[in-house]
ROSE-4610 file (N, C-alpha, C; in Angstrom, 1 decimal, always signed):
// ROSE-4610
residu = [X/X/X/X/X/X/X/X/X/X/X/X/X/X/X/X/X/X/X/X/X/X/X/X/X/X/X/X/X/X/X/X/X/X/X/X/X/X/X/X/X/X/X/X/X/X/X/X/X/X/X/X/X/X/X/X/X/X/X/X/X/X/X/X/X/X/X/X/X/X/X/X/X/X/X/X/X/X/X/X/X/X/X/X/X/X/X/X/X/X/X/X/X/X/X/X/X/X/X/X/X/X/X/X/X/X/X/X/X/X/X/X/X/X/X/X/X/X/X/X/X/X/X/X/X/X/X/X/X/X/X/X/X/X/X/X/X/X/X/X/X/X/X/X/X/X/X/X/X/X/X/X/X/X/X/X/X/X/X/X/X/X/X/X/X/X/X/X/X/X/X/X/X/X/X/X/X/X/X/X/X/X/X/X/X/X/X/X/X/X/X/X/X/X/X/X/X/X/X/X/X/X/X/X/X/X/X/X/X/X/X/X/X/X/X/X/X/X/X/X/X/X/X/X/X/X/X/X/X/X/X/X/X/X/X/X/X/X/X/X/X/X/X/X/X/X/X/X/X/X/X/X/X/X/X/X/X/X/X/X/X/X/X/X/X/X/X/X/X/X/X/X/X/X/X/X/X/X/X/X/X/X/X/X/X/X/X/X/X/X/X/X/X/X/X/X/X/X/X/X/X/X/X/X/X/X/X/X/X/X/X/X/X/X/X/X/X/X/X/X/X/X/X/X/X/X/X/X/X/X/X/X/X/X/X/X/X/X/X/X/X/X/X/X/X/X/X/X/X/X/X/X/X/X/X/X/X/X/X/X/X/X/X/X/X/X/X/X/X/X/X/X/X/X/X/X/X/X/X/X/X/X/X/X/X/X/X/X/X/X/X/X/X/X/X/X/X/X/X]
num = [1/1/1/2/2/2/3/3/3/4/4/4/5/5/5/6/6/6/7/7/7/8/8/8/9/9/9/10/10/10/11/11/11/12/12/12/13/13/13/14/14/14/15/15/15/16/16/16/17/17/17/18/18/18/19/19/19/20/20/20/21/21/21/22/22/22/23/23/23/24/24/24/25/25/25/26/26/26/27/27/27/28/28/28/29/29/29/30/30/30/31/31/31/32/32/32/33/33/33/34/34/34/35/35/35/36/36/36/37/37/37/38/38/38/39/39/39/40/40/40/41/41/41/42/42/42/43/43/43/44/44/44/45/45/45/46/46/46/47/47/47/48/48/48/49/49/49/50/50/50/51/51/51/52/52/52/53/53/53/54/54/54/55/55/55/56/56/56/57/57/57/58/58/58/59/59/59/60/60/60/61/61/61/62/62/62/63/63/63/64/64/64/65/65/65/66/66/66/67/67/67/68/68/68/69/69/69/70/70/70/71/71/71/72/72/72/73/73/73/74/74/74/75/75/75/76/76/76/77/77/77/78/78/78/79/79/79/80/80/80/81/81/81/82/82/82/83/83/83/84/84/84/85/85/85/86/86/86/87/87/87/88/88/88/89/89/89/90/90/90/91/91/91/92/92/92/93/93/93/94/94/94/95/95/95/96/96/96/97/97/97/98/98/98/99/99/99/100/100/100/101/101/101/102/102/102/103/103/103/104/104/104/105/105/105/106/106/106/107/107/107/108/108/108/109/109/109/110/110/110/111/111/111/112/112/112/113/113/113/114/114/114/115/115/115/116/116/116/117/117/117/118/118/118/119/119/119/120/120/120/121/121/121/122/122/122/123/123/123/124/124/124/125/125/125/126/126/126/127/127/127/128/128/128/129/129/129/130/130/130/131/131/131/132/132/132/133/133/133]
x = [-31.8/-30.7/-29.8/-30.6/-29.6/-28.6/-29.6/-28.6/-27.3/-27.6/-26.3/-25.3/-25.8/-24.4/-24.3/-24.6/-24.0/-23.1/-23.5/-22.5/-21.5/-21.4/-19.9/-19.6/-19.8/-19.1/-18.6/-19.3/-18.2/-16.7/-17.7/-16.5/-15.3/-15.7/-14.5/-13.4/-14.1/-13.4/-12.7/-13.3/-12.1/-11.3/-11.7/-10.3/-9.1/-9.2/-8.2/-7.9/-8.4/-7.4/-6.8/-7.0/-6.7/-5.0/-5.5/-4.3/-3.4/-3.1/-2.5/-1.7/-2.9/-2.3/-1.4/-1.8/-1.0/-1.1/-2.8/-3.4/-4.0/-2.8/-3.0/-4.6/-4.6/-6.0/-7.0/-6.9/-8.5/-8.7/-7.5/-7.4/-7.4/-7.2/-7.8/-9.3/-9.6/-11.3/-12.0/-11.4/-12.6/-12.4/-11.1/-11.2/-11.4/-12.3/-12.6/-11.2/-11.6/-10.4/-10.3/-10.6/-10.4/-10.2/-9.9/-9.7/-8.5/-8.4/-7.4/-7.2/-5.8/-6.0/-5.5/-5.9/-5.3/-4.6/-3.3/-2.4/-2.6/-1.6/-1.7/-1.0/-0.3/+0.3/+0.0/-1.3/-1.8/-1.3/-0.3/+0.1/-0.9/-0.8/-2.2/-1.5/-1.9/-1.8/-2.9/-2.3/-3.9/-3.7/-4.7/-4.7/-3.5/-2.8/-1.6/-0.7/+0.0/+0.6/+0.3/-1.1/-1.4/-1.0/-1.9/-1.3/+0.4/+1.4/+2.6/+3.1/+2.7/+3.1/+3.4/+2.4/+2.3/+3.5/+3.2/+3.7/+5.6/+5.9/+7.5/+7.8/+7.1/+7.5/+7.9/+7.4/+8.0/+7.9/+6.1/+5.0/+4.8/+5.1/+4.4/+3.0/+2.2/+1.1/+1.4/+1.5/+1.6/+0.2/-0.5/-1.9/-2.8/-3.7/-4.5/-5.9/-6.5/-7.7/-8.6/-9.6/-11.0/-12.7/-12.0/-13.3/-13.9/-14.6/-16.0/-16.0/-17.1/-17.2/-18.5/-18.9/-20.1/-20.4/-21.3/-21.5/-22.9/-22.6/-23.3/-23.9/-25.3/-25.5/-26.5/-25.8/-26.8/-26.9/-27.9/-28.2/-27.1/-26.5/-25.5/-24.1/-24.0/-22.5/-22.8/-21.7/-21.4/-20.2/-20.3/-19.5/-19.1/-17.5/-17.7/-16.9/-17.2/-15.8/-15.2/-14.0/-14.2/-12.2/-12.3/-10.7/-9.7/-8.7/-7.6/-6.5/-6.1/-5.0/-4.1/-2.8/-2.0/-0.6/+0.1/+1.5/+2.1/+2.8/+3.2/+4.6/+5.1/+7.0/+6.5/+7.4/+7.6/+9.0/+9.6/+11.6/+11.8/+11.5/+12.0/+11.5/+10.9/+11.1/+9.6/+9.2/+8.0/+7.2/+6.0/+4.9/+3.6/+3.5/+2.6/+1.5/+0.2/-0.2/-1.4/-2.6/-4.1/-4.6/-5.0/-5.8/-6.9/-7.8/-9.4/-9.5/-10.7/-10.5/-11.8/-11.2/-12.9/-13.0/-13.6/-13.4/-15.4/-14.7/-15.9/-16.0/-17.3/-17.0/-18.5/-18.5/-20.2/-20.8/-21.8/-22.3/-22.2/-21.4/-21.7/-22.1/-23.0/-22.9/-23.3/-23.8/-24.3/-23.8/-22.3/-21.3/-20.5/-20.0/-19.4/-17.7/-17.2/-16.5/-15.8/-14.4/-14.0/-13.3/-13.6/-13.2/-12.3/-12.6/-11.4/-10.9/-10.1/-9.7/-8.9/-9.1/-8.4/-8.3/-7.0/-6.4/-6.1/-6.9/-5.7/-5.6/-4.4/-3.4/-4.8/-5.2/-6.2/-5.8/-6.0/-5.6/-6.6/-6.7/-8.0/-8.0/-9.3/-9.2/-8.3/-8.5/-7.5/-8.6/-7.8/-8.3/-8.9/-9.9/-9.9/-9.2/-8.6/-7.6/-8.2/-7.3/-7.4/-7.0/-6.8/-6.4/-7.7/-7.9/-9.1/-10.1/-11.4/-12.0/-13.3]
y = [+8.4/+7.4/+7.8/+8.4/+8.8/+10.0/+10.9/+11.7/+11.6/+10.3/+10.0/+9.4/+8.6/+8.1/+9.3/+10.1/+11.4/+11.7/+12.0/+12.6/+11.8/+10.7/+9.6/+9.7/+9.8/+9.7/+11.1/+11.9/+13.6/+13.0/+12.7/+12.4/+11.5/+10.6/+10.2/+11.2/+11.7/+12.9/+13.3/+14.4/+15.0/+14.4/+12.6/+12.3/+12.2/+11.7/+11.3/+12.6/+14.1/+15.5/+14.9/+15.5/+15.5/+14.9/+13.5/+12.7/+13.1/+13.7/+13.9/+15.7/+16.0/+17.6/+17.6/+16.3/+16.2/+16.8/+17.1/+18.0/+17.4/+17.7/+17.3/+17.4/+18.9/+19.4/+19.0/+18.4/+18.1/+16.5/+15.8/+14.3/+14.6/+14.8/+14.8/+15.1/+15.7/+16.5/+15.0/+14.3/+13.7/+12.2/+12.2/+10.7/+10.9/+9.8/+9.4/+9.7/+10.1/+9.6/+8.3/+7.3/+5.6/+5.3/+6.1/+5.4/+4.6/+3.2/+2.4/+2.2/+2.1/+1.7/+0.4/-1.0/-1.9/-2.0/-1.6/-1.5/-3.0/-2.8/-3.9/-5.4/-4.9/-6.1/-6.6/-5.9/-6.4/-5.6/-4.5/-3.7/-2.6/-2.7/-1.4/-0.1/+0.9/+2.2/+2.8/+3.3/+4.1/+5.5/+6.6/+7.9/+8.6/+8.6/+9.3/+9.0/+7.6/+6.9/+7.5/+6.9/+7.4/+8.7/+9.7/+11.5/+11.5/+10.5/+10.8/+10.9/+9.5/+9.6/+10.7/+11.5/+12.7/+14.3/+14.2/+14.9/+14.5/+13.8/+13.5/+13.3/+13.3/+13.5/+12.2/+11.1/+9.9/+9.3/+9.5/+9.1/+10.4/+10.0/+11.3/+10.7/+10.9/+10.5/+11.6/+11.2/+12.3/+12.0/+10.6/+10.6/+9.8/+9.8/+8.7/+8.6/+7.8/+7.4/+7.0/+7.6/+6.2/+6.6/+5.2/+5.1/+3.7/+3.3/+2.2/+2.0/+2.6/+2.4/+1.9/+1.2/+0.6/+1.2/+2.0/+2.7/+2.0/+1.5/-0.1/+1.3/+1.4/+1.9/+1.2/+1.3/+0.9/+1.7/+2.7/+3.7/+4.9/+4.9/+6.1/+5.5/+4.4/+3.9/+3.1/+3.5/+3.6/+2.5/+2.0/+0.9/+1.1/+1.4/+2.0/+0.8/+0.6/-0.7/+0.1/+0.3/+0.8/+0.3/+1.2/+0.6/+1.8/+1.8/+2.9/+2.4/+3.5/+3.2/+4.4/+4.3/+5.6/+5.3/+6.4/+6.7/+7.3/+6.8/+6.8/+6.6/+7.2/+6.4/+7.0/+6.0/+6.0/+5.6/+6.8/+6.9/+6.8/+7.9/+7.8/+6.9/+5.4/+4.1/+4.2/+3.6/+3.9/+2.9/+3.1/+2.9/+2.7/+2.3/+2.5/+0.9/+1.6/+0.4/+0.3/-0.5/-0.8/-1.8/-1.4/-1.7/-1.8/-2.9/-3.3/-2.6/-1.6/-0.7/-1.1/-0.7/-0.6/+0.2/+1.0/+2.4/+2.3/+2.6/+2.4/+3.4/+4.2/+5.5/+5.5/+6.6/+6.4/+8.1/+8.1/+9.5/+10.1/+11.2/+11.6/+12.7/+13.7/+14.9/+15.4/+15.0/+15.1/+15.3/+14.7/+14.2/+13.1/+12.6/+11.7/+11.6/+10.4/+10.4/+8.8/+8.8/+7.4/+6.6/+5.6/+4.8/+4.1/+3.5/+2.3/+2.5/+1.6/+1.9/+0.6/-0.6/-1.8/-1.8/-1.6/-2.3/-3.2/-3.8/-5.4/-5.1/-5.8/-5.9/-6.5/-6.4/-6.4/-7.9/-8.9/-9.8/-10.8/-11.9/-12.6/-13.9/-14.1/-15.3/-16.3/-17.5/-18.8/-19.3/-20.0/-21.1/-22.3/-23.2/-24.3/-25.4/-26.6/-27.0/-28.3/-28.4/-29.0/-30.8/-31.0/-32.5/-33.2/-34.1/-34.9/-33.8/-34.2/-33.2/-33.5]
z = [-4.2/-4.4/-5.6/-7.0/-7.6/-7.2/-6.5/-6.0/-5.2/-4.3/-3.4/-4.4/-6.1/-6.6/-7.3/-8.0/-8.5/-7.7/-6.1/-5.2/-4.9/-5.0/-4.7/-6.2/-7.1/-8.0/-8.3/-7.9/-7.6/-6.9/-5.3/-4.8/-5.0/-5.7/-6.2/-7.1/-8.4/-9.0/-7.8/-6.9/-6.5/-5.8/-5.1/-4.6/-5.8/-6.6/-7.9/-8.0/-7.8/-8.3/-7.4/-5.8/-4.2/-4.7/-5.1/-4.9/-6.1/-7.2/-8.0/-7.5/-6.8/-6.8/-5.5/-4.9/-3.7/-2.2/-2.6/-1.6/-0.3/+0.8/+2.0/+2.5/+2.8/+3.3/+2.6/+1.5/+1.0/+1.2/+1.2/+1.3/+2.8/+4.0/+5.1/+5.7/+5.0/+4.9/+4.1/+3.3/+2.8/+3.2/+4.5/+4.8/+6.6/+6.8/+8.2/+9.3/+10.0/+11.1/+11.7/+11.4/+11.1/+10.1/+9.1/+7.6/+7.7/+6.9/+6.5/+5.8/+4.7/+3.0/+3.6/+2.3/+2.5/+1.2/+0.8/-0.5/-1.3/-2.5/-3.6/-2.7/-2.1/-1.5/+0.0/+0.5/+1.3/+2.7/+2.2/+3.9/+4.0/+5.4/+6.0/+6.4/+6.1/+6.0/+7.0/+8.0/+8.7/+8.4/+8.3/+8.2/+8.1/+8.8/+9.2/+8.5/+8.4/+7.5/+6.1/+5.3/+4.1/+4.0/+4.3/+4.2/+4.3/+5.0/+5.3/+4.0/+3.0/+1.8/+1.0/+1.6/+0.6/+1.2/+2.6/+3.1/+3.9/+2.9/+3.1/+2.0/+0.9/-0.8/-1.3/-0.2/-1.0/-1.8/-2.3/-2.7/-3.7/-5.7/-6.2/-7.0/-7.2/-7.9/-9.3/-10.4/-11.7/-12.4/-12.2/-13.0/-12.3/-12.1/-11.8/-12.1/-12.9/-13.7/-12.7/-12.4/-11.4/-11.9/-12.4/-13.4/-13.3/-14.1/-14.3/-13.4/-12.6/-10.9/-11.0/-9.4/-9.5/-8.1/-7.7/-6.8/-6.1/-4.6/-3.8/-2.8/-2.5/-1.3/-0.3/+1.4/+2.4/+3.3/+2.9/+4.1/+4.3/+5.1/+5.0/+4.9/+4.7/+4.1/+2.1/+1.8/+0.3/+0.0/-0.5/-1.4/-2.9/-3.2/-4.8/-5.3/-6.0/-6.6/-8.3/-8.4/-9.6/-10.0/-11.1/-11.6/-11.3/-10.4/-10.1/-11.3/-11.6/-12.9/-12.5/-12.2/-11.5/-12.0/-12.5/-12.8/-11.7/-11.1/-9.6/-9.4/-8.3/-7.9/-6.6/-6.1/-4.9/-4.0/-3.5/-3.4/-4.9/-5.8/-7.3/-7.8/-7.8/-8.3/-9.2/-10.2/-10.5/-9.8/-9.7/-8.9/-9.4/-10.8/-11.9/-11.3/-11.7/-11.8/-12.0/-12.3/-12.2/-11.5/-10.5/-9.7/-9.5/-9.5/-9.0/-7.5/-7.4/-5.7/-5.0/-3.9/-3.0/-2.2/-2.2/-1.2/-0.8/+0.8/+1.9/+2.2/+2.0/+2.3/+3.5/+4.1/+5.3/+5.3/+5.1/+5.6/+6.8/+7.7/+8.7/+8.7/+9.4/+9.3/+7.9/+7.0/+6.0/+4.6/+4.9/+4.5/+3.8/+2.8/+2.6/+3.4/+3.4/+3.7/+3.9/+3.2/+2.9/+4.7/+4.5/+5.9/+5.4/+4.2/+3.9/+2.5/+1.9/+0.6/+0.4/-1.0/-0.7/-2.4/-2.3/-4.2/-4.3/-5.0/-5.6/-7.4/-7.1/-9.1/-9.7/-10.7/-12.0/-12.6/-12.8/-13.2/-13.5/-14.5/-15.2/-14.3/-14.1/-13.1/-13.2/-12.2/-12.5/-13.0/-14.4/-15.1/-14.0/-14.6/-14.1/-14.6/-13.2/-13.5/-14.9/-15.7/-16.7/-16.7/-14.9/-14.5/-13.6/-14.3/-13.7/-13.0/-12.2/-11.8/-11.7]
């Protein structure tokens, strides 16, 4: 077991190069052919789409941090929840941001490999309301 979170937490490392170096072939190799991101604002990206980002230059990633992760395992699928922090633009515009993540990743072939990927914006809970109750 510890071996499998050592090995998702590699793999994470090299997705954050992957995605900063902008590298198609390795960001294809380490996601499913079902893979879906679900973005900060809730639009879905399937495989093709996501890689497009990279490969029409719309989308640059210049940093990205993925760290305090919590690495969930059931059998040959993996659950990482961790904090994405990325210096980003996208059509020039910046694109910065930190993100709470979830990346679903599954064993095939003796292999990791991400299926899903869901950011939401980082933000402190809602208070409770302070009227009657």
């Amino acid at each position: 077991m510890n071996d499998d979170k050592a090995e998702l937490e590699e793999f994470g490392k090299r997705w954050a190069e992957a995605e900063v170096a902008q590298d198609l072939n390795v960001l294809d190799a380490m996601t499913h052919q079902d893979f879906l991101l679900v973005g900060p604002l809730g639009f879905i990206l399937d495989k093709a789409q996501w890689l497009e980002r990279y490969s029409s230059g719309a989308f640059v990633t210049s940093a990205l941090d993925w760290r305090d992760t919590t690495v969930r395992l059931f059998g040959d699928c993996a659950i990482v929840i961790g904090v994405h922090d990325q210096e980003a633009a996208y059509r020039g515009q910046p694109n910065n941001g930190q993100f709470r993540a979830t990346h679903i990743l599954m064993r095939e072939g003796g292999r990791w490999q991400l299926v899903g990927m869901h950011l939401s914006p980082i933000a402190n809970p809602p208070m409770a309301s302070q009227q009657g109750g």
